[in-house]
C-alpha positions, 0 to 999 in steps of 0.5 A: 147656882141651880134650880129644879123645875118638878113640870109636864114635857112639852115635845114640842120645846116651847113650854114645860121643863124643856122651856124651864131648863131653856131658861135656866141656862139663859139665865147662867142658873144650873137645872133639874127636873122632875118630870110629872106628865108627858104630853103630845103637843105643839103650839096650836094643840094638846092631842094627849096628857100621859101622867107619871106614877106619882110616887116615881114623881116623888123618886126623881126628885129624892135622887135629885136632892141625893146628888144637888144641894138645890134650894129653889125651884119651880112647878109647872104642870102637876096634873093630879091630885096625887102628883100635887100630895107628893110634890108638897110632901117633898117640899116640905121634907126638903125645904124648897122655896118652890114657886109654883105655876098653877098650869091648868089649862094650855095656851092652846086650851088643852086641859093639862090638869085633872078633876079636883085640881084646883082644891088639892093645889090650895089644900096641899101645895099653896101651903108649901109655895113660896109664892104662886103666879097665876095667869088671870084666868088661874086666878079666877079659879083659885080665888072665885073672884071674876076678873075684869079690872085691875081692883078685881085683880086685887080682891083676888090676890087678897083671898088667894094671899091667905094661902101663899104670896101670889103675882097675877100676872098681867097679860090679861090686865094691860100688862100690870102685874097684881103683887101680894106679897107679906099682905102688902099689894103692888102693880108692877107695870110693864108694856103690853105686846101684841103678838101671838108669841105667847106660848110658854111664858108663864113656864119661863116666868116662872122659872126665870123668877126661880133662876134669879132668887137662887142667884140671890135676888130677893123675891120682889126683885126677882118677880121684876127681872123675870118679868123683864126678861120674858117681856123680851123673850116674848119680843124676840121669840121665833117659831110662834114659840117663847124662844129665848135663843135668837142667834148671835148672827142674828142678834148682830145684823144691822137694822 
């Protein structure tokens, strides 16, 4: 079981492929990456975005695929135009079921994505996901669809379902969950936690529905159990950070 994530570097581990591989060893699931842009951030900032050269982009995950049989996957931050043309080409050639988290902006409101973003995603990558799991405010720009409800949140799933299945996921919704998938809409419901722990959890959502597809769970499922699993990431998180990783001592006091 193994799953690669093509995503931005959060130094500060909460975020990014070093949350996404965070999450796949959690999950038992064997990870790679690509890495496509390195950035100087923590929790409360983002002072600098460094965009890998597209076609080294483009190298690492040939090199990967050389060396691993991965089917599944994920992306994150991609950043530009050219990251996103390379990535959905090497979707395509080597055929991914790639979730794609469409990473635009950070938790803590730095830009993460560049000028024409958003139009490359729906031209170039949508086409290639398997499926796409935008926040509301994500969804709000692939789909042009303001957002205030939870029947918003379906209009908007079904323009953005003409390019690929889609979740919106529901922080912003009380804590439902808008589902598409194969032109049928669902809500998967799920407690809303009131905390600032936030930071990374569409990343490990993201990646934990990549980890449970390549251990054979079909995509409903999948999208079910990840969003289990950061609901209580989120629950038990440290450091103002998702921090999958509580100690086992910790775990084991007694209340």
């Amino acid at each position: 079981m193994m799953a690669i994530s093509v995503a931005g570097l959060d130094p500060s581990g909460g975020a990014g492929i070093l949350g996404d591989i965070k999450t796949f060893s959690a999950l038992g699931v064997y990870g790679a990456v690509a890495v496509t842009a390195l950035t100087s951030q923590n929790v409360k900032r983002v002072s600098g975005v460094l965009p890998v050269p597209p076609d080294f982009v483009g190298e690492q995950i040939d090199l990967v695929m050389e060396d691993l049989p991965l089917v599944h996957g994920k992306t994150g931050m991609l950043y530009s135009e050219d990251i996103i043309r390379v990535v959905a080409e090497k979707i395509r050639e080597y055929r991914l079921r790639m979730v794609v988290d469409p990473v635009m902006v950070a938790a803590s409101g730095g830009r993460l994505s560049s000028e024409g973003f958003v139009d490359a995603l729906k031209r170039y990558l949508l086409p290639e996901a398997l499926i796409v799991t935008p926040n509301v405010a994500e969804a709000e720009k692939l789909s042009g669809v303001r957002i205030s409800s939870v029947d918003d949140a379906r209009r908007a799933a079904r323009v953005i379902g003409d390019l690929c299945d889609v979740i919106i996921t529901g922080g912003h919704l009380g804590g439902k969950n808008i589902i598409l998938l194969d032109g049928e809409i669902s809500v998967l419901e799920g407690e809303l936690i009131e905390t600032s722990n936030t930071h990374g959890s569409g990343c490990s959502f993201s990646a934990a529905a990549a980890a449970y597809l390549s251990r054979g769970f079909d995509l409903h499922e999948s999208l079910k159990m990840a969003d289990a699993f950061v609901r209580e990431a989120i629950r038990h998180g440290r450091y103002g950070t998702l921090n999958q990783f509580w100690s086992l001592e910790e775990k084991e006091k007694p209340d």
